[in-house]
C-alpha positions in Angstrom: -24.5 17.0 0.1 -22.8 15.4 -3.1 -25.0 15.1 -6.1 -22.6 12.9 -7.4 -22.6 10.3 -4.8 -25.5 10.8 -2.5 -25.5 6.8 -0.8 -21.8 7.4 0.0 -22.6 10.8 2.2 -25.7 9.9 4.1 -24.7 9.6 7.8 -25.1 6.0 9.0 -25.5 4.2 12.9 -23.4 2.4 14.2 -24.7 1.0 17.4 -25.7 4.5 19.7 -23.5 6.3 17.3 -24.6 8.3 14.1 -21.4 8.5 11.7 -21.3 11.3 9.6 -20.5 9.4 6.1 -19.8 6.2 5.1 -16.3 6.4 4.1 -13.6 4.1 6.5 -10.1 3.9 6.8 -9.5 0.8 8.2 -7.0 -0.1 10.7 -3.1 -0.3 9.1 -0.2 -1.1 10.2 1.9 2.6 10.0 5.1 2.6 11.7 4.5 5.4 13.1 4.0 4.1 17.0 6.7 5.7 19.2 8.2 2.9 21.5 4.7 0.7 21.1 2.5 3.8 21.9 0.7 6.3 20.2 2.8 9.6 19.2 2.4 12.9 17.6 3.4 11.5 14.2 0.5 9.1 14.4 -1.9 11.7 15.9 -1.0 13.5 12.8 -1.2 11.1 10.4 -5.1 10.3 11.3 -6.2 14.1 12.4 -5.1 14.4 8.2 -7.7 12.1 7.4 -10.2 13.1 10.0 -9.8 16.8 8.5 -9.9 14.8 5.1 -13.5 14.3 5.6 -13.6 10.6 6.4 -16.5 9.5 8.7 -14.9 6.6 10.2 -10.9 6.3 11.4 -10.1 3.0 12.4 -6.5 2.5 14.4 -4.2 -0.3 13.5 -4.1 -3.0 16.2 -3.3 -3.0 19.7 -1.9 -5.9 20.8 -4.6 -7.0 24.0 -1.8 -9.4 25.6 1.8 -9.6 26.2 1.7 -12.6 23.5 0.1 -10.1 20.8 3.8 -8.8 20.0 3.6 -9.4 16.5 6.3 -6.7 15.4 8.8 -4.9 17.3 6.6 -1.7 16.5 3.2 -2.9 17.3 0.7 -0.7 19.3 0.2 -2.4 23.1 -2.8 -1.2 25.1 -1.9 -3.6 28.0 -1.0 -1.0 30.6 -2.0 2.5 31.8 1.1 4.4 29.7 -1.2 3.8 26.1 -3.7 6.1 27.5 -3.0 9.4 27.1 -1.9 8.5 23.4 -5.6 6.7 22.9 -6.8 10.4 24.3 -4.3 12.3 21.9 -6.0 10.8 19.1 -9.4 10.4 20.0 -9.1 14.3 20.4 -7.7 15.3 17.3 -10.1 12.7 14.9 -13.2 14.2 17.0 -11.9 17.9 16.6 -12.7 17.6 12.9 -15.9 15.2 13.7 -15.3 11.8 12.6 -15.2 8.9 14.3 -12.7 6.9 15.7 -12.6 3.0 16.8 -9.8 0.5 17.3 -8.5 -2.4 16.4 -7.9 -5.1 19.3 -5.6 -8.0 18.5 -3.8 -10.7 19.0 -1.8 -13.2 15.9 -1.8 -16.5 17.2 1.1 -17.8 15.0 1.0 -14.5 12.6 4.2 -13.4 14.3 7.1 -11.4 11.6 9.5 -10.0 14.1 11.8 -12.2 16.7 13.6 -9.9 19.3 16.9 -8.3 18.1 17.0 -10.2 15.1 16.2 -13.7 16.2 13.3 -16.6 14.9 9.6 -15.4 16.1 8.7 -16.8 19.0 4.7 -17.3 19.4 1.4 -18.7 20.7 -1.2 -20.4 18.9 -4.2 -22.7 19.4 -2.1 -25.5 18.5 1.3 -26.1 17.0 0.3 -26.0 13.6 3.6 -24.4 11.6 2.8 -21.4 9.1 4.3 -21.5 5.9 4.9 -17.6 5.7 7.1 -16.6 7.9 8.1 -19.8 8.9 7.3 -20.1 12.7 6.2 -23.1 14.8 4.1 -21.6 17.5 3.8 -23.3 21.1 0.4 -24.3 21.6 -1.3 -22.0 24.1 -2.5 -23.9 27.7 -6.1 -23.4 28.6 -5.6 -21.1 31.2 -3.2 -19.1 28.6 -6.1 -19.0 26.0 -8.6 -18.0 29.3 -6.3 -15.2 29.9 -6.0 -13.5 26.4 -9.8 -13.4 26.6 -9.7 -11.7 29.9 -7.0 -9.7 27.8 -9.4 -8.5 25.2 -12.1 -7.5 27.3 -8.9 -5.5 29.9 -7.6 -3.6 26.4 -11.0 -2.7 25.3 -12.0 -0.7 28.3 -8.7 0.6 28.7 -9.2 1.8 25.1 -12.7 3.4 25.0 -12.1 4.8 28.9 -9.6 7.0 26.9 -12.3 8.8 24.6 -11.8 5.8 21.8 -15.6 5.5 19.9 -15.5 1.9 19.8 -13.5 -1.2 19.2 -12.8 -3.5 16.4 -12.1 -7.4 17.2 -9.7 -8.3 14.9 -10.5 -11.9 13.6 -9.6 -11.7 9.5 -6.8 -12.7 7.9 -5.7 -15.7 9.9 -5.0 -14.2 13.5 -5.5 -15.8 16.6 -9.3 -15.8 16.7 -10.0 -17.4 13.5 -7.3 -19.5 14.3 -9.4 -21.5 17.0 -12.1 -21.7 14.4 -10.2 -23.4 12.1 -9.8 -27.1 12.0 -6.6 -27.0 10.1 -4.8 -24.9 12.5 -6.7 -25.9 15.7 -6.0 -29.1 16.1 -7.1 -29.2 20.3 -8.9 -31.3 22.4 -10.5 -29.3 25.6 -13.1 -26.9 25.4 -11.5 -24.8 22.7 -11.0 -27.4 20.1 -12.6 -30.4 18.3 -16.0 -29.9 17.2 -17.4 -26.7 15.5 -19.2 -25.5 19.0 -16.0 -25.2 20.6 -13.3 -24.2 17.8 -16.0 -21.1 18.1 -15.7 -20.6 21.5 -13.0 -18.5 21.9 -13.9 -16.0 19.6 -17.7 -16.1 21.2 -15.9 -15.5 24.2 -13.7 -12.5 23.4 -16.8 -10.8 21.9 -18.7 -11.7 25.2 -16.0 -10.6 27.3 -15.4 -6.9 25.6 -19.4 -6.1 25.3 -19.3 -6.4 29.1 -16.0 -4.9 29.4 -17.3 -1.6 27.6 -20.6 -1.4 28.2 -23.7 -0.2 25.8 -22.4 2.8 25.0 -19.5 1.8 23.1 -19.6 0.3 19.4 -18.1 -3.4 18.9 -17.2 -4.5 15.5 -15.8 -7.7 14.3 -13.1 -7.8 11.7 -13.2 -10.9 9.7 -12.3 -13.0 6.2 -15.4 -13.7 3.8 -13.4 -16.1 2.5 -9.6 -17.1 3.1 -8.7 -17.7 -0.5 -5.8 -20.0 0.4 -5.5 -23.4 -0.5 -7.1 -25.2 2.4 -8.7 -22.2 3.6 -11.7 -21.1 5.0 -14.4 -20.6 2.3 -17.7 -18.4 2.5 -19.9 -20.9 4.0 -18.3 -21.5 6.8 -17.6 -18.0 7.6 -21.0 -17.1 7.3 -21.9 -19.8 9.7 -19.6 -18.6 11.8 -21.2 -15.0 11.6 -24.7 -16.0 12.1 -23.4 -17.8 15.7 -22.0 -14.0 16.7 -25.0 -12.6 15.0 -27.1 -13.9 17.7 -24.6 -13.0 20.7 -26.2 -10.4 23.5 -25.7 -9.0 27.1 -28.0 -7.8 29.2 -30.3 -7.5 26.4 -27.3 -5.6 24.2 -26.2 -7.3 21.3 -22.5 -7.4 21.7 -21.6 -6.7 18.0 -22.8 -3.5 16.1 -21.1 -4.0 13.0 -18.9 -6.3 11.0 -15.7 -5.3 8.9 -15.6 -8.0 5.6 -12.4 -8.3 4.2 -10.8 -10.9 2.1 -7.4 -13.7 2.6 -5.1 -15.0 5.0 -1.4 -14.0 6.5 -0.2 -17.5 6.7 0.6 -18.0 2.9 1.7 -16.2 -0.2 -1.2 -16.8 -1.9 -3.5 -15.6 0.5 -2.0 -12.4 1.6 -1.8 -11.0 -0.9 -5.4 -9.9 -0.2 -4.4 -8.1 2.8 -3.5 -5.5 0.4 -4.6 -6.4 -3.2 -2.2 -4.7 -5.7 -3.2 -3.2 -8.9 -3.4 -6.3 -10.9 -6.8 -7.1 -8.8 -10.2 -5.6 -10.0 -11.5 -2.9 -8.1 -14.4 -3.5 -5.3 -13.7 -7.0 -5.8 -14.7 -8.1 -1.9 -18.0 -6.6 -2.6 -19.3 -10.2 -3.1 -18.6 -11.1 0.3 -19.7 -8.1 2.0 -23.5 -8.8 0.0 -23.3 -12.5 1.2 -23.2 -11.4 5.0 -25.1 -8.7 4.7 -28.2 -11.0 3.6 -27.7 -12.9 7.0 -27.4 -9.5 9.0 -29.5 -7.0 9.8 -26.1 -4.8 11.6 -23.8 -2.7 9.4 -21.3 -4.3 7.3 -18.3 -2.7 5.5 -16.0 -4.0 3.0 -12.1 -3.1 2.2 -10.7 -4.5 -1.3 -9.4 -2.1 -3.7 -11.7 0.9 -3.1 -9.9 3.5 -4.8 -12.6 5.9 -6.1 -15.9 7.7 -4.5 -18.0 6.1 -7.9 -16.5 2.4 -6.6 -17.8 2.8 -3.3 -21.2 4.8 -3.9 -21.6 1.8 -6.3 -21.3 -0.6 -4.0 -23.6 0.9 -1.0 -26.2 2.3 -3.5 -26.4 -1.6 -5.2 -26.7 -2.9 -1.3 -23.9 -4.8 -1.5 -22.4 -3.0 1.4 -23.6 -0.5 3.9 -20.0 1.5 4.2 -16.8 1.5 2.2 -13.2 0.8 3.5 -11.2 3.4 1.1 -8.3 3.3 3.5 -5.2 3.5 0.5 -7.1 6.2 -1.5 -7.0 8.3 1.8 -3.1 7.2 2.0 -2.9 8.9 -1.5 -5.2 12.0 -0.8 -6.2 12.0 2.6 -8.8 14.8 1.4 -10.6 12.5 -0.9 -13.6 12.5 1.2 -13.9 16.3 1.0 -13.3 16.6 -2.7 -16.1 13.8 -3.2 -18.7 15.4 -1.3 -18.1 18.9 -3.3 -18.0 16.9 -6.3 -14.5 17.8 -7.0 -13.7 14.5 -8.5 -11.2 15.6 -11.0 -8.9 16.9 -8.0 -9.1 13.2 -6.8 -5.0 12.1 -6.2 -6.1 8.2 -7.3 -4.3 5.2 -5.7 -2.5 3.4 -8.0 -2.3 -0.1 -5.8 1.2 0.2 -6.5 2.2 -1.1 -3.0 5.3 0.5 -2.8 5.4 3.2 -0.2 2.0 2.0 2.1 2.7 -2.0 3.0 5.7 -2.1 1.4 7.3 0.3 4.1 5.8 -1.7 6.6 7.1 -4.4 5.3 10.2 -3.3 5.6 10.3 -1.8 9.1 10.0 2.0 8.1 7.0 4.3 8.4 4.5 3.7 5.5 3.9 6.7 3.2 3.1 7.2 -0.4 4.7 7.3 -3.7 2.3 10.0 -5.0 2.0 12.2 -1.9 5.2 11.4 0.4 3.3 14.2 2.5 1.6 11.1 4.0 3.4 9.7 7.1 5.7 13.2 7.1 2.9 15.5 8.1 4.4 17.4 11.0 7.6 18.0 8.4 5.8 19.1 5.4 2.3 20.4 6.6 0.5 23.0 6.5 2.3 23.7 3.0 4.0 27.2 3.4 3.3 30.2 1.8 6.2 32.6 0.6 6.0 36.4 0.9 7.3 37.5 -2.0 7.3 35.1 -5.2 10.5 34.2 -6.9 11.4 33.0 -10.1 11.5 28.6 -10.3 12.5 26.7 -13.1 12.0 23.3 -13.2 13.6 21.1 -16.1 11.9 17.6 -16.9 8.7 16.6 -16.3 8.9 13.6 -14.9 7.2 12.5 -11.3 10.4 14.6 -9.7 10.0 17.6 -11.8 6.0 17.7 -11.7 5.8 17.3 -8.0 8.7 20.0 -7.6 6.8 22.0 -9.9 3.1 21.6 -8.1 4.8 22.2 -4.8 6.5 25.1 -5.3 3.6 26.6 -7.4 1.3 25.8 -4.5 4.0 27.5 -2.1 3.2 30.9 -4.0 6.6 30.6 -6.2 6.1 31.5 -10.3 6.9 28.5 -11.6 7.8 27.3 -15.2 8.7 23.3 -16.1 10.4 22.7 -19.4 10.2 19.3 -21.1 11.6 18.5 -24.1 9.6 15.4 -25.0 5.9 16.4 -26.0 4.4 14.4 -23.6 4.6 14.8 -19.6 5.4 11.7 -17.3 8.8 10.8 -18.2 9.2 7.0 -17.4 6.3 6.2 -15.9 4.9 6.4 -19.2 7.0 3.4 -20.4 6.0 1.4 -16.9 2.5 1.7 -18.1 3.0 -0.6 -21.2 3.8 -3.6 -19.2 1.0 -6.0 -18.0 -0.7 -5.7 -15.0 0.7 -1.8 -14.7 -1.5 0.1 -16.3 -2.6 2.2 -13.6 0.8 3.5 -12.8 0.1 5.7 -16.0 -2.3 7.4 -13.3 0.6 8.8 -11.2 1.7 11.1 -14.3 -1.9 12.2 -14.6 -2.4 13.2 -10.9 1.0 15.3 -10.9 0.2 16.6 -13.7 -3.0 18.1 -12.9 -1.4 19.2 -9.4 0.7 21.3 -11.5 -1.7 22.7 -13.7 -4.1 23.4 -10.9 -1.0 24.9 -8.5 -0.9 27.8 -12.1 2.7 25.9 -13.0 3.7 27.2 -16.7 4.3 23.7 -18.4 5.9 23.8 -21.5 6.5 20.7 -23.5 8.5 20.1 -26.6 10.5 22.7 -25.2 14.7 21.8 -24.3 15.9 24.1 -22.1 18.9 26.4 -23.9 21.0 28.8 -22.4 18.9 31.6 -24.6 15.9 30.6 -22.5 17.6 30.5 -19.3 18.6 34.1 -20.0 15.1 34.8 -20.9 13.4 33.6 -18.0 16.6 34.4 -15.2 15.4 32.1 -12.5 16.3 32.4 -8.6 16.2 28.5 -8.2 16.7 25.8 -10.6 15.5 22.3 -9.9 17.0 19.7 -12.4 15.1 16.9 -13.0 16.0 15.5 -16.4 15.7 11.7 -15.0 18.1 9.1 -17.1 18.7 7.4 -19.9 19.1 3.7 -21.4 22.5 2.1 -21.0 23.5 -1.3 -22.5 26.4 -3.0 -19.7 29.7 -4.3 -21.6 28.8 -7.1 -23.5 30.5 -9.7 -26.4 27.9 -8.9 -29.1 27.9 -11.1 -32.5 27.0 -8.9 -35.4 23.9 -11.0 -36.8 22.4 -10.9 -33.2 19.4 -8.7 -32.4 19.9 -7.0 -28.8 17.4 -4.5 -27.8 17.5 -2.3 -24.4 13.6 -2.4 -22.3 13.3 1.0 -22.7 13.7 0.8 -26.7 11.6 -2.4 -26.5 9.0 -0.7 -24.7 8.5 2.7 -26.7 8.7 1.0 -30.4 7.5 -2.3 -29.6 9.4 -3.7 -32.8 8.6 -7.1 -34.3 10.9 -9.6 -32.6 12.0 -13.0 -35.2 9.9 -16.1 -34.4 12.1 -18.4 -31.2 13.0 -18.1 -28.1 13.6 -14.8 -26.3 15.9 -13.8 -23.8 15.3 -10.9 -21.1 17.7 -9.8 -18.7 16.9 -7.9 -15.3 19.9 -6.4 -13.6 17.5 -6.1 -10.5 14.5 -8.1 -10.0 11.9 -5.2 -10.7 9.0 -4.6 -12.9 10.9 -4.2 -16.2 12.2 -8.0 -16.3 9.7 -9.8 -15.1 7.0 -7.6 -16.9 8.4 -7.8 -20.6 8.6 -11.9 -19.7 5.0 -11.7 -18.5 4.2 -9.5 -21.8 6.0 -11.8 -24.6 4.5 -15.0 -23.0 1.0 -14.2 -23.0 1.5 -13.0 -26.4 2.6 -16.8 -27.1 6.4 -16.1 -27.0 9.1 -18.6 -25.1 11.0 -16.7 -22.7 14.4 -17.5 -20.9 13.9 -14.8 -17.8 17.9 -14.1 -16.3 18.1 -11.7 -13.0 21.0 -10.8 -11.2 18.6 -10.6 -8.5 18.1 -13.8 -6.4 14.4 -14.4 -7.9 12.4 -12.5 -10.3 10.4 -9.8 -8.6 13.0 -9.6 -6.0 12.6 -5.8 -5.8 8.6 -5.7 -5.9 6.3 -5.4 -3.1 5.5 -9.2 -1.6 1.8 -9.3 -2.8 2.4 -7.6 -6.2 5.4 -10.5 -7.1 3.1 -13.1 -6.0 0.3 -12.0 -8.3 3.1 -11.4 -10.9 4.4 -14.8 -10.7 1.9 -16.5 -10.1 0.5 -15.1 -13.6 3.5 -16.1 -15.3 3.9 -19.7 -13.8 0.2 -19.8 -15.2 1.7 -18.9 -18.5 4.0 -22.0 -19.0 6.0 -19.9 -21.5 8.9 -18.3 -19.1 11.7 -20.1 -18.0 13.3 -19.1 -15.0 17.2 -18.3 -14.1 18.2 -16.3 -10.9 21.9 -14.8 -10.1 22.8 -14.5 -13.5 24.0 -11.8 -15.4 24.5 -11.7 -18.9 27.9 -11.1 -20.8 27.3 -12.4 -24.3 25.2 -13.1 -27.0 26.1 -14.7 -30.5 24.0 -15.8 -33.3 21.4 -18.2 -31.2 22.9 -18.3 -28.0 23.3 -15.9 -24.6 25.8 -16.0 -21.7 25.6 -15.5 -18.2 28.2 -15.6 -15.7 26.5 -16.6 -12.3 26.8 -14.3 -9.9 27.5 -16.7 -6.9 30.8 -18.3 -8.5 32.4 -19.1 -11.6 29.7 -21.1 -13.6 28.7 -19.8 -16.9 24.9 -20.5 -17.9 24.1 -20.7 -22.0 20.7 -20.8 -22.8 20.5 -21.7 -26.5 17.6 -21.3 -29.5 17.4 -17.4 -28.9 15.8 -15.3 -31.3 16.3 -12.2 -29.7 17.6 -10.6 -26.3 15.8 -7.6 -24.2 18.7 -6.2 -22.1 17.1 -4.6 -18.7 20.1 -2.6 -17.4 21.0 -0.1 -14.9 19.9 3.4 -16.4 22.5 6.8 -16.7 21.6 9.6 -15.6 20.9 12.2 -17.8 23.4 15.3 -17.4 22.5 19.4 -18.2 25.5 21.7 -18.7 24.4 25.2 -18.5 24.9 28.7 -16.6 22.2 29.0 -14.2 23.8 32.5 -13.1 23.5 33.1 -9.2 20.2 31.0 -8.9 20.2 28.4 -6.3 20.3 24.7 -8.3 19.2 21.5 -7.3 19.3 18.1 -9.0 16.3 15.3 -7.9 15.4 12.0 -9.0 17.1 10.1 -11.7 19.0 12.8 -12.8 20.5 13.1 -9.1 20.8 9.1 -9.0 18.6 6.2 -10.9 16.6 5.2 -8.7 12.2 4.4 -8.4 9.7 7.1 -8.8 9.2 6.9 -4.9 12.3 8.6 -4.4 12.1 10.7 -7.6 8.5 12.4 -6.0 10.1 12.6 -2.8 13.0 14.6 -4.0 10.5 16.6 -5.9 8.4 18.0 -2.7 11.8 18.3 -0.9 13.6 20.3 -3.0 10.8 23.0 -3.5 10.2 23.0 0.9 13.7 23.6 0.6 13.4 27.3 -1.6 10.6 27.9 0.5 12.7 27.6 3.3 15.2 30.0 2.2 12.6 32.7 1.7 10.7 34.2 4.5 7.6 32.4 4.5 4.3 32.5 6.0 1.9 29.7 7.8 -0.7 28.4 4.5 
């Protein structure tokens, strides 16, 4: 048992089950279905976690109707053929003993994906349109709506028949149950709609219809919104009303729910999803308010997700009583064996989740299988796990230590290789160490931190200060090479007056000189964090700014949730002045110049003081004799690109010298 975090490893019940700790990943969307149906990759993916030492794996949905087609990748347990992938994973999680529930579901109007390409297409209480992703859902006919009930209770038998723990009716975030419940979107008059009694029927009735569909033995948990934090949303008290009708639901003398899943938002606008998956600019354990309100009108379990990135966060939070379990579901993204090192208070081995958002939802967002920017391992375990181990150790030099030399470094140094990392600078991180000065991205400093002591621990040679010579090359005589000397500032072709100041981010950023009092102009060649943070930085320091991207809108490049937290903050502001598809091509005394990037129109935008010139980097070249060894260039060095990539190329290139050595299972 921890010493450290005692609440957090004391087994729990849930319902007939006893759960070994209290740590949860909660159900997410991966991208790792094959055709709709549970695979190897996503077997793998959640056996990681289960080995991990979670206690509780929850599933992402599974759509309990064939209206429940959210995305074209969505998990479907309306047939027989989901079974033996339900029995796959049930096998693997329990092999490692943790427990494994999940999610049923259907969105209502909460629909992204139209087939092949075309407008969503979907069913909801009424036809209320959502602002989002701009559907207008048919509204469903009553014998629809008494058919996705029936639906419910069909998927959750099919589910738990397969070995499944127990299910998870998903009602947060604005889907289809929650829907009914709410009189903005429900806007019906039979037994389904009008007054509060029936807007809750449907929901009272899929929670009805699974308890009776699986049974006692099975658990039954409700997934659900404290609060919708969206203009117009639902607010605490009515969702605790709502829980204390389900509270009181039973058959046969069962209650029909064991536990309930607090979380916090709503799909349906910016503004409130972007607590489906708070970024780093939201305060950890934040929910934990919500999860203490229903827990004072419950007597049942309750667990809470919201930015639960460390074991002291959630032991915190259970040991304070304002939870009984803790959703840590990113942290486990990050280092699926979080929940070991905790309980063998190994904390300083912890890989910390940043919340950058990049690699987890952002992938998902995007269609691809979700992953992580620290530990790309995630999502790729059949392709880079168990970590091989070589035979006979060879000689790897590693040049830079940024996030693609440190994770080439660590990987290879865990693989058995001897393996020494030259940087020139003093300091370890390379740019993430200049994406930590802008606001809001302070954490991101962490991802330098983690590789760093990955290195150190996997017995990597770091020498800093040190520029690597061709005299130390013939010193060490390395069998592989891995260059990853990342990239430099550039400044694009510009017509420059001589008495105006213009200043590249990345010098802006490490000397943080004194500007001249007026108006400052930044200019984003892409729509990232660079632009949009050194606007967000001068303004709250007071400063006007004139914010030009190339890029359709500031933030273009960022993560959904983290821009709308982003701009939100610098709407609040009232400082920045926005100008999309512009880029700049001049700058005289007090003035700048932008040629639009859509036609011929140039924009001036007058009273600057100064001008911050976000550009696309160079990358940084080495020209040496590496002998016969093997050389591979990674990251910005290869190509300028994000640190996702750069870490990625990292724990590719070191697989890839193991790979040409003989090498043995870890």
């Amino acid at each position: 048992m921890s010493q450290l975090f005692p609440h957090l490893f004391e087994p729990i019940a849930l319902g007939p089950l006893t759960v070994r700790n209290r740590i949860v990943s909660s159900g997410h969307d991966t991208v790792l279905d094959d055709h709709g149906h549970i695979g190897d990759d996503l077997v793998a993916y959640h056996e990681a976690r289960a080995q991990g030492g979670a206690g509780l794996i929850v599933l992402q949905v599974s759509g309990v109707h064939e209206t429940a087609r959210y995305t074209s990748h969505v998990l479907m347990a309306t047939d027989e053929s989901s079974v033996p992938g339900y029995q796959a994973v049930a096998e693997a999680v329990h092999r490692h003993g943790a427990t494994i529930f999940a999610q049923l579901f259907h969105p209502g109007r909460e629909v992204m994906d139209g087939e092949r390409g075309m407008a969503p297409r979907a069913k909801a209480p009424s036809d209320e349109p959502q602002e989002r992703f701009k559907v207008v859902p048919e509204a469903l006919t009553t014998a629809e709506v008494k058919d996705i009930i029936a639906g419910y209770g069909r998927a959750a038998k099919r589910i738990t028949d397969s070995g499944i723990d127990g299910v998870e009716i998903v009602a947060s975030h604005g889907y289809l149950p929650i829907q009914f419940f709410n009189p903005g979107v429900n806007t019906r008059t039979d037994e389904y709609g009008g007054s509060p009694q029936n807007r809750r029927r449907f929901l009272a009735e899929v929670v009805a219809a699974v308890r009776e569909s699986v049974g006692p033995d099975a658990v039954v948990g409700l997934r659900i919104s404290g609060e919708e934090k969206t203009e117009d949303g639902l607010v605490a008290t009515e969702i605790l009303d709502l829980i204390d009708h389900l509270d009181g639901l039973d058959h046969d003398g069962r209650d029909c729910l064991d536990y309930y899943s607090v979380t916090a938002g709503d799909s349906s606008t910016l503004q409130g999803a972007v607590h489906i998956v708070p970024s780093m600019q939201v305060e950890a354990a934040y929910a934990t308010n919500l999860s203490e309100q229903v827990k004072k009108i419950t007597d049942k379990t309750v667990m809470v997700a919201g930015r639960i990135n460390q074991p002291h966060e959630a032991e915190a939070a259970i040991a304070e009583g304002r939870t009984d379990m803790a959703i840590m579901t990113r942290a486990m993204i990050c280092d699926p064996e979080i929940a070991n090192k905790s309980q063998a208070d190994r904390v300083d081995e912890i890989r910390a989740c940043i919340g950058c958002n990049q690699a987890c939802i952002g992938h998902f967002q995007q269609g691809v299988p979700i992953s992580c920017i620290q530990y790309p391992e995630s999502g790729r375990e059949l392709t880079f796990l168990p970590r091989p181990r070589v035979r006979a150790r060879d000689k790897v030099l590693v040049i830079g230590g940024g996030p693609a030399g440190l994770k080439a470094a660590a990987v290879a140094g865990e693989q058995g290789d001897e393996v020494v990392l030259c940087e020139k600078e003093p300091h370890l991180g390379g740019a993430v160490l200049l994406a930590q000065e802008l606001p809001y991205r302070s954490e991101f400093g962490g991802a330098a931190t983690n590789l760093t002591a990955e290195a150190a621990r996997a017995g990597v040679d770091i020498r800093t200060s040190t520029p690597v010579t061709q005299a130390l090359i013939d010193d060490i005589v390395p069998d592989h090479v891995i260059v990853a000397t990342g990239a430099q500032q550039r400044l694009p072709a510009l017509e420059i007056a001589d008495d105006s100041l213009v200043i590249g981010a990345r010098d802006y950023l490490r000397e943080d000189p004194n500007l001249p009092t007026g108006r400052v102009l930044v200019t984003d060649w892409k729509g990232d964090w660079i632009g949009l943070g050194i606007a967000l930085r001068l303004a709250e320091a007071g400063r006007h700014v004139t914010l030009a991207t190339a890029a359709n809108f500031a933030g273009a490049a960022i993560q959904q949730y983290t821009r709308t937290l982003l701009v939100s903050q610098a709407l609040r502001t009232g400082r920045i002045e926005f100008l999309n598809d512009a880029r700049l091509v001049g700058v005289d005394a007090d003035t700048g110049y932008l040629q639009s990037t859509l036609c011929e129109i140039v924009h001036e935008v007058a009273d600057v003081a100064a001008t911050i010139v976000s550009a696309a980097p160079r990358s940084v070249p080495v020209d040496l004799d590496f002998g016969t060894a093997s050389v591979t260039v990674i990251g910005d060095a290869l190509a300028p690109r994000t640190v996702e990539e750069a870490v990625y190329e990292g724990l590719t290139a070191a697989t890839e010298i193991a790979a040409r050595q003989r090498t043995v299972p870890a």
